[in-house]
Structures are given as structure tokens and as C-alpha cells.
N, C-alpha and C positions, 0 to 999 in steps of 0.2 A: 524302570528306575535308572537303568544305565544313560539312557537317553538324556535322561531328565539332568544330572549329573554333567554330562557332554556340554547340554543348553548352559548350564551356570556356570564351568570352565570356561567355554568362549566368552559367555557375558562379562564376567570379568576381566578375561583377558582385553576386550573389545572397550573395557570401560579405563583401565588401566592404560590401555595405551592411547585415553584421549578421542575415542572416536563417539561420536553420538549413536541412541542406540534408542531405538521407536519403543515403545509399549506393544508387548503381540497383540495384531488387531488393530492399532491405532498408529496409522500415518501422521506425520506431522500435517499439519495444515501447509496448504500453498497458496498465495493472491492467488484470487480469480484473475483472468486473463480475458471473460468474456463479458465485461462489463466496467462499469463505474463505482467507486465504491462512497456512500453520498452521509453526511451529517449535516443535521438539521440545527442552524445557530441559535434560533428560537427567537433569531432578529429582522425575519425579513430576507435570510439569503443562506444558500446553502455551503458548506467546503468540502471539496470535492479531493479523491484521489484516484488514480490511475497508474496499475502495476504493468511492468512487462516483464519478460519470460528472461530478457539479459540484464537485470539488478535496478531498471531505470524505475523510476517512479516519477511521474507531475503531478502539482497541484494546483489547486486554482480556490479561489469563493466568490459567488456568482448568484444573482436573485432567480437563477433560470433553474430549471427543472432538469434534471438530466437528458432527456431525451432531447431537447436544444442545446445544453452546453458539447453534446457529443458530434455535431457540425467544426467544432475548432479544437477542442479538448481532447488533444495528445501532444504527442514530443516533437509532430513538425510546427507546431506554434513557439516561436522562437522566443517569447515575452513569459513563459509557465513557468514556473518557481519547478525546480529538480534536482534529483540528489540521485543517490545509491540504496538502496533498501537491503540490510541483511536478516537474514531468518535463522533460526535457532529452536528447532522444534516449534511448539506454537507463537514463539516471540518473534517479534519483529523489532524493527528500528532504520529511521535512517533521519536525517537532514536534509529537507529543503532548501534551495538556493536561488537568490533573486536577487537585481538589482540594489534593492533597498535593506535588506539582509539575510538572515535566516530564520526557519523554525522547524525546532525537532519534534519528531514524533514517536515514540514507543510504547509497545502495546502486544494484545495476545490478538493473535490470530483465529478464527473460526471460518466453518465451511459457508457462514451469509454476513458475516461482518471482519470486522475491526473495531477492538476496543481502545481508543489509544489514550495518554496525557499528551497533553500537544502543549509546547514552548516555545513562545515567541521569543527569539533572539531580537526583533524589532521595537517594541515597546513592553516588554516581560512577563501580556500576558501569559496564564496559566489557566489551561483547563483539560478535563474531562471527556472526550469526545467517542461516543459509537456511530461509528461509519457503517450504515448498512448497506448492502451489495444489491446496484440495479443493475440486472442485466439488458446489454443491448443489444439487438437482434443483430444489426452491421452497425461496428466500430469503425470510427472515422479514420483515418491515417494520417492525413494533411487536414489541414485547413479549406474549408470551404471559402467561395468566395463572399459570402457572410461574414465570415469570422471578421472579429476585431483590426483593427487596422494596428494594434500591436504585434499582433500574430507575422506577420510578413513572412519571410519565407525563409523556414528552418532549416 
């Protein structure tokens, strides 16, 4: 019982002064880092996301299948929409950035997806999007010399 007492003093104290605090047993989620994380437009082409380990995230939408878009599909393609991604236990969020303008995405986090609302800051749409998580075996780093002739060199 003493223990048990100790646990709820810290928790409090830990919640009081602002710090987040997991559920025992349950980590927060974290992007996968070994794959693509892919949603299906139901138009003929997929949008695609890509996390890394230091807050970056790219995006891309492409009629190709992941294991082809992962030839160009990272941050040395200089032409990819990218932002910052923050986490907050299973939430996420960030802004994509591109030439043409922006679009947000926020959403919870799981161990094979992303559920997000996605906002076009471009034309206003608004939707609903699950990104499910393909893993690939070797992730690209640069640009092959396939890639898009947008791509050029990041």
C-alpha cells in the first residue's frame, strides 16, 4: 500500500509540473522509421508519408505502389512537400510545405497506421485519411537515377 501511495504522489507531482506521463504498460506510439506509411485515394493514386527519427516528415501522391515510389521517396528529393511533425502521446501533427502551398495533417498515431484529417491549405479540401504502414525491406536515401527529374539533387 505504501508503494502504491509513493506511485500516486509522483504521478501527481509529475502531472502538476506539466510533464507527460504514459499509461503503465502502454508507450506512446512512435512513426515507424522502417517503411512508408501509404493511403488509398480511391482515385486511382495513392498519398504517401515518410517519418524520420529528427521531426522531418515528406509527402508525396503518386499512382505508384510503394515499393516503386521508394526509388525517390525521401528528403534528398528536393521537389517533396515537408514540414516538422510533433507527437504527443498517440497524437501527431504537422504541416507540409511546397511550392504551391500547404497541407495539414493531424491525427492518432498506432503501431501499423495513421489516422489523420488532412487540410488542404491549396484548394480547402478536407478529408478523412488512414495511412497504413508498408514496410520496406532497404529505404531509399537519395534519389535514384529514375527518380523524377524534379527530384534533382537535395
Amino acid at each position: 500500500m505504501r508503494l502504491r501511495k509513493r506511485f500516486v504522489a509522483a504521478l501527481a507531482l509529475a502531472c502538476a509540473a506539466g510533464l507527460a506521463v504514459a499509461a503503465p504498460g502502454r508507450e506512446p506510439a512512435q512513426p515507424r522509421l522502417d517503411g512508408i506509411y501509404q493511403a488509398d485515394s480511391g482515385r486511382g493514386h495513392f498519398f504517401y508519408l515518410r517519418f524520420y527519427a529528427d521531426g522531418v516528415v515528406v509527402s508525396v501522391t503518386s499512382p505508384e505502389p510503394a515499393e516503386q515510389v521508394n526509388d525517390w521517396f525521401n528528403r534528398g528529393c528536393a521537389a517533396l512537400p515537408r514540414g516538422a511533425y510533433t507527437r504527443r502521446d498517440q497524437r501527431v501533427e504537422f504541416v507540409t510545405r511546397a511550392r504551391v502551398g500547404s497541407v495539414e495533417y493531424a491525427g492518432t498515431l498506432a503501431h501499423d497506421r495513421f489516422d489523420a484529417h488532412v487540410r488542404s491549405l491549396i484548394n480547402g479540401h478536407e478529408s478523412d485519411q488512414t495511412f497504413r504502414f508498408v514496410p520496406i525491406a532497404k529505404l531509399s536515401e537519395q534519389p535514384s537515377a529514375d527518380a523524377p527529374p524534379a527530384c534533382g539533387a537535395g
